[in-house]
C-alpha positions as CSV (number, residue, x, y, z in Angstrom):
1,X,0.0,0.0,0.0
2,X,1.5,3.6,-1.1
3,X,0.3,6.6,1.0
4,X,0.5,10.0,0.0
5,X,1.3,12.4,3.3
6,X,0.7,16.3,3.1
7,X,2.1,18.1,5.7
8,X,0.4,21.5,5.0
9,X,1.8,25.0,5.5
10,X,-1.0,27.3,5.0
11,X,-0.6,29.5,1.4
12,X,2.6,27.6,0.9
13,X,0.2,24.8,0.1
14,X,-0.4,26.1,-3.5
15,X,2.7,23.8,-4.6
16,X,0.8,20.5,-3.8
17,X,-2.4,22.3,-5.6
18,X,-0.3,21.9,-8.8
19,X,1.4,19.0,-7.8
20,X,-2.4,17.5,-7.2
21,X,-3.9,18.9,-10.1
22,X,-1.3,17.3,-12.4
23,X,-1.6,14.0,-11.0
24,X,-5.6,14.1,-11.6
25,X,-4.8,15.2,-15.6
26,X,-2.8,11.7,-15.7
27,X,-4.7,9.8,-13.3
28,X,-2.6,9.0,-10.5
29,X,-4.1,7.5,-7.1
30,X,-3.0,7.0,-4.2
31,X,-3.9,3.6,-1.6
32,X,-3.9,5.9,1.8
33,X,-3.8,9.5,2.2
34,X,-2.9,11.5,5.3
35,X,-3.4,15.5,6.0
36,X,-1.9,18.0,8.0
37,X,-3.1,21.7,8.2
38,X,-4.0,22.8,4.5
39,X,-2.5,19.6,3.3
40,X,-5.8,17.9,4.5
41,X,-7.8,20.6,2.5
42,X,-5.7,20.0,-1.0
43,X,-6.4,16.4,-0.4
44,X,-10.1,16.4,0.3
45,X,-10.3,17.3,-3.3
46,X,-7.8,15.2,-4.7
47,X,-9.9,12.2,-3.5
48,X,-13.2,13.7,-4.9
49,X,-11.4,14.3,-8.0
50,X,-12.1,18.2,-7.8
51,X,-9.3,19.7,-10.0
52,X,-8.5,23.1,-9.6
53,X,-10.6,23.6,-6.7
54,X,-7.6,24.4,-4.2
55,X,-6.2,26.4,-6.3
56,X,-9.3,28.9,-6.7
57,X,-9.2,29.1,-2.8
58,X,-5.6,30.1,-2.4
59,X,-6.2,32.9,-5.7
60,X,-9.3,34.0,-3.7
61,X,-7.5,33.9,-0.2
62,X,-4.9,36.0,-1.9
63,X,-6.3,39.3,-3.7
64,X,-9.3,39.8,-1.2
65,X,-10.2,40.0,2.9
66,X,-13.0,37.9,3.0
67,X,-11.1,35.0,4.0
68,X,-7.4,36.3,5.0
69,X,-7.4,39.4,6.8
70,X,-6.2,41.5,9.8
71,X,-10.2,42.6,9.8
72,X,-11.2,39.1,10.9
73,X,-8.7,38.8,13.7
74,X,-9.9,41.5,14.9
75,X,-13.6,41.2,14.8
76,X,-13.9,37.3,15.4
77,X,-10.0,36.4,16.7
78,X,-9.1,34.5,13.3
79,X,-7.4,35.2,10.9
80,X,-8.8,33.2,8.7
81,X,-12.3,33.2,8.0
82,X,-13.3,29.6,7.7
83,X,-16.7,30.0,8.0
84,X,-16.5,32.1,4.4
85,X,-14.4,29.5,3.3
86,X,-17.0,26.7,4.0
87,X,-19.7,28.4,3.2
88,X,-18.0,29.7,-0.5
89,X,-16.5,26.5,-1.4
90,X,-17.9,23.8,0.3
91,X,-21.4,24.4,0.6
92,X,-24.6,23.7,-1.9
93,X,-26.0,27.1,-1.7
94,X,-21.6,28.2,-2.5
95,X,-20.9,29.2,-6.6
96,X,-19.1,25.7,-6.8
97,X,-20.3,23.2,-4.6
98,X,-18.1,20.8,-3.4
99,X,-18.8,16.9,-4.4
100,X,-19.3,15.2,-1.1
101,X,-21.1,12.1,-3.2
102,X,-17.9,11.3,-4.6
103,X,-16.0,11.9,-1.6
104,X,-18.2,10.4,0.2
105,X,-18.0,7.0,-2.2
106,X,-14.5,6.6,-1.9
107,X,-13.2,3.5,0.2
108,X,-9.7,4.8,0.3
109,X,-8.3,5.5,3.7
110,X,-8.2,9.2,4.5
111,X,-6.6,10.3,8.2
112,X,-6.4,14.2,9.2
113,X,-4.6,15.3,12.5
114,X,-5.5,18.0,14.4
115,X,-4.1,18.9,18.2
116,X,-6.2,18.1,21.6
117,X,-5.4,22.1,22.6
118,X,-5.3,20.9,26.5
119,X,-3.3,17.9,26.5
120,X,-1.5,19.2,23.4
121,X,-1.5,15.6,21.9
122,X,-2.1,14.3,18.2
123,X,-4.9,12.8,17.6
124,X,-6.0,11.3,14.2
125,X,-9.3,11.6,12.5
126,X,-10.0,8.4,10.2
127,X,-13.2,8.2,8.0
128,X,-15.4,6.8,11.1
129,X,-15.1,10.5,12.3
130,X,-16.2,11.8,8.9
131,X,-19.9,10.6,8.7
132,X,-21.4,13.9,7.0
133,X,-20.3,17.1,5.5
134,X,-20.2,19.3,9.3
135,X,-17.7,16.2,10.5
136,X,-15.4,16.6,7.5
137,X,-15.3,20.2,7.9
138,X,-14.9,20.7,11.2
139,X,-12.2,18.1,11.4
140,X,-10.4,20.0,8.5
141,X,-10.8,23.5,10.0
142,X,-9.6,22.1,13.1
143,X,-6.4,20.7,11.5
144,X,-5.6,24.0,10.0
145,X,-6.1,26.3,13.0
146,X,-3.1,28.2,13.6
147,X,-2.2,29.0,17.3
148,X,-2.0,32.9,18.0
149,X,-4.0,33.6,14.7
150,X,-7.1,31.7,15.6
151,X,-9.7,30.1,18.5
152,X,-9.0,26.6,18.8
153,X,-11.8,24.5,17.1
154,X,-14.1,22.3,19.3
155,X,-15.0,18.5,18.2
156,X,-17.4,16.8,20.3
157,X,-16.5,18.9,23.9
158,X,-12.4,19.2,23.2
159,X,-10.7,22.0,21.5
160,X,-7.8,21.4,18.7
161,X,-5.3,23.3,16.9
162,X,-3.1,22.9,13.9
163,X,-2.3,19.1,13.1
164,X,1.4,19.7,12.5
165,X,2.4,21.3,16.3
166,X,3.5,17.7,17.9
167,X,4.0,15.8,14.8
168,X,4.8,17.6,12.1
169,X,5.3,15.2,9.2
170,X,3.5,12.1,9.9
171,X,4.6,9.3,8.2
172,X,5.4,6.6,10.9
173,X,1.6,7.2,11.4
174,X,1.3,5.7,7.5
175,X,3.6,3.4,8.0
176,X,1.5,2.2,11.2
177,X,-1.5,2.0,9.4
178,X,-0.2,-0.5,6.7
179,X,1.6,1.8,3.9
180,X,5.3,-0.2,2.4
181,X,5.8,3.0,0.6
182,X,5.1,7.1,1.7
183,X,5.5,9.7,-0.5
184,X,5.6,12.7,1.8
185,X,4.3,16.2,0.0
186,X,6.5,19.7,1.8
187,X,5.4,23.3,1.4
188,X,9.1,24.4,1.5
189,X,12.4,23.2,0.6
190,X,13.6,19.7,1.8
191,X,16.8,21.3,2.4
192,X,15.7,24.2,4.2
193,X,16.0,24.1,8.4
194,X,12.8,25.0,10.1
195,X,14.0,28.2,12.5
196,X,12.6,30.0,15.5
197,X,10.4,32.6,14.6
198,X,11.9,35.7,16.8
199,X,10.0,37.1,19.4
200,X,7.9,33.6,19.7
201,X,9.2,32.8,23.0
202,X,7.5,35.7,24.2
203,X,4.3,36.8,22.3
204,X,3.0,32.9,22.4
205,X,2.7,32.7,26.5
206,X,1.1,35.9,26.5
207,X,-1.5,34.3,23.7
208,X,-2.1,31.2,24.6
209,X,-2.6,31.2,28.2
210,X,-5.3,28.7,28.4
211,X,-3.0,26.3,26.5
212,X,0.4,26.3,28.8
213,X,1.3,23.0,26.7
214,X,1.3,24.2,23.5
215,X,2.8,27.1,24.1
216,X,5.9,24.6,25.2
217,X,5.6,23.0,21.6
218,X,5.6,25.8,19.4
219,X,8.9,26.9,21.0
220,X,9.8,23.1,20.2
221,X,8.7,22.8,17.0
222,X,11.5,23.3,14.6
223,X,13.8,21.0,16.6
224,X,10.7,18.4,16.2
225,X,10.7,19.2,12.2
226,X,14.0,19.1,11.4
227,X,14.6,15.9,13.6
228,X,11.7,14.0,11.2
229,X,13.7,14.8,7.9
230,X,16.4,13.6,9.2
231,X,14.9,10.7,10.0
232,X,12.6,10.8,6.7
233,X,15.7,10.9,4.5
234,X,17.0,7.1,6.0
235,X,13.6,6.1,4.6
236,X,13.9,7.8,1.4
237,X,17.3,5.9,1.2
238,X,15.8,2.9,1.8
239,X,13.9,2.9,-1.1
240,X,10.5,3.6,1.2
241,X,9.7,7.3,0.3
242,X,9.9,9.8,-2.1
243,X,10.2,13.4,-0.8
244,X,8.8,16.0,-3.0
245,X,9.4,19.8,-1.9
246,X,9.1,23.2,-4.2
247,X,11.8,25.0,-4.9
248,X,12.4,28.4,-3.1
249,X,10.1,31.3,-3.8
250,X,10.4,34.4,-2.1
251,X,7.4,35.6,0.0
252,X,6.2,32.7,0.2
253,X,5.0,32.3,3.9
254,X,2.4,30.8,5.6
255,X,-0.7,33.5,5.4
256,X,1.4,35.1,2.6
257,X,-1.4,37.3,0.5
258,X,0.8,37.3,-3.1
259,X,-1.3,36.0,-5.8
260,X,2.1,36.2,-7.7
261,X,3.4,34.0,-5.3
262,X,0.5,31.7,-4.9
263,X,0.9,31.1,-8.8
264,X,4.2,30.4,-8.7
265,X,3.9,27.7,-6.1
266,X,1.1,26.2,-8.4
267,X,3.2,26.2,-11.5
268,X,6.5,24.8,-9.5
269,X,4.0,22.2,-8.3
270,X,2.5,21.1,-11.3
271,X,5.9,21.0,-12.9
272,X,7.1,19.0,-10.2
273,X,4.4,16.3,-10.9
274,X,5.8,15.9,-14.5
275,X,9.6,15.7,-12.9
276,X,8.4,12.9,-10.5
277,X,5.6,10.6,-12.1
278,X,7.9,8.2,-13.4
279,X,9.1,7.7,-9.7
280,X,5.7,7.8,-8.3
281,X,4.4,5.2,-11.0
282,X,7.3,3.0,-10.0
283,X,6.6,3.1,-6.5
284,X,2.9,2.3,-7.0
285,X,3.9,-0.4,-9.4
286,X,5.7,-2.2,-6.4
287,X,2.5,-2.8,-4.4
C-alpha cells in the first residue's frame, strides 16, 4: 500500500495544488492519504477528483479580505475566516459546490490530524469520524487552525489546533497504518531548516494562556521538524519514500497574500508532478 502524506503550510500549500492537479490530468491514485493543516484541505479534493478547486481558494484567499485578513482577527480572533471558506467552497447554496457524493464513495483511507489544545496531543481523524459534510469540515478546519492567529476549534466537547504542532510530518503514522511505501508532499524546501520565529518565545505565552502545553511546543517545533527529515531521508534511502518539496520562492509564507506568489507555487508544483511521475508510477507499481 502507497500513501501520500501532506504536511500542510498554509498559502505555501499552493505547490501541492499543482502537484495534485497534475496528477488528476494523468490519473494518479493514491492507496492511503494523510493531511496535515492545509494539506488535509488539498487532499479532500484530490480524493473527490475536484481539479483546480484548491487552487481557486488560495487565488481567492490572496487578492481579497474575506477569507485572509487583519479585519477578521480583529472582529472574530481568526485570521482566517473559515466560515466564508465553507460556506463559498464547500457548501450547496456556494458558486461551486463541493462533491461530497464522490467523496463520500471513496473507500480509500483518508486520516487528518489535528491537536487536543489541553493535552497538546495528536490525535488522528480516520473516516469513522467523517460521517457527513459538518464532521469533514470541522475536522479539516480544526487541523488548520493556527495557534496565535485563531480560536481553537471544538469537536465533540475538546478543542484542537493545527495538526502539524507535535507531529509535524507524519509518516510513521502511515507506516502504522499499513503503507510499504510514503510519499511525503512539503510546502518548502527539503533542504531548508525549520528556525525559531523571533520574538515567539514571548508573544505565544502571553496568547495562549489557556493552553500552557502548547505554548511549550511551538517553542519546540522546529527541533521536532528538522529531527523528522532527518529521520525521513533514511527512509527515502531505503527505497521507502519519495520526498517532494518546491523549490524556493520568495514571499512565500504561511498567510502570505501574493497572488504572484501563490501562482508560482502552483506552476512549480504542477511542474514538479511531470519531474516525479515516473518515480511515483514505480513506487505504485511495487504494491
Amino acid at each position: 500500500m502507497t500513501g501520500l502524506i501532506d504536511v500542510g503550510g498554509g498559502m505555501k500549500c499552493s505547490y501541492s495544488a499543482g502537484l495534485y492537479d497534475y496528477f488528476m490530468d494523468n490519473g494518479i491514485e493514491f492507496d492511503y492519504y494523510l493531511g496535515v493543516s492545509a494539506g488535509s484541505m488539498n487532499l479532500l479534493s484530490y480524493i473527490a477528483g475536484e481539479r483546480g478547486r484548491n487552487i481557486k481558494i488560495y487565488r481567492s484567499s490572496a487578492e481579497g479580505n474575506e477569507y485572509l485578513s487583519i479585519s477578521n482577527f480583529i472582529h472574530s480572533g481568526a485570521y482566517m475566516n473559515y466560515e466564508k471558506v465553507s460556506e463559498d467552497f464547500y457548501s450547496d447554496h456556494g458558486a461551486d459546490p463541493f462533491d461530497f457524493k464522490t467523496f463520500f464513495s471513496s473507500e480509500k483511507p483518508f486520516v487528518v490530524c489535528a491537536t487536543e489544545a489541553v493535552d497538546a496531543v495528536t490525535e488522528y481523524f480516520d473516516r469513522s469520524s467523517m460521517t457527513d459534510r459538518k464532521s469533514v469540515l470541522d475536522i479539516i478546519c480544526a487541523s488548520c487552525c493556527i495557534p496565535v492567529v485563531s480560536k481553537a476549534v471544538e469537536i465533540n466537547g475538546k478543542e484542537y489546533f493545527d495538526g502539524g504542532l507535535v507531529d509535524p510530518i507524519p509518516f510513521m503514522k502511515a507506516f502504522d497504518d499499513g503503507c510499504d511505501k510514503i510519499v511525503v508532499v512539503l510546502s518548502a524546501p527539503a533542504d531548508q531548516k525549520k528556525e525559531h520565529l523571533p520574538g515567539m518565545n514571548i508573544i505565544a505565552p502571553a496568547l495562549l494562556r489557556e493552553y500552557p502545553l502548547i505554548d511549550d511546543i511551538i517553542v519546540d517545533r522546529p527541533i521536532v521538524y528538522n529531527y523528522l527529515i532527518r529521520c525521513l531521508r533514511k527512509y527515502v534511502q531505503q527505497g521507502r519514500a519519495l520526498l517532494l518539496s518546491p523549490e524556493e520562492i520568495p514571499g512565500a509564507t504561511v498567510l502570505a497574500k501574493d497572488r504572484e506568489v501563490v501562482d508560482k507555487l502552483y506552476d512549480n508544483g504542477y511542474r514538479d508532478g511531470l519531474k516525479y511521475i515516473n518515480e511515483i508510477k514505480r513506487l505504485l507499481e511495487k504494491n
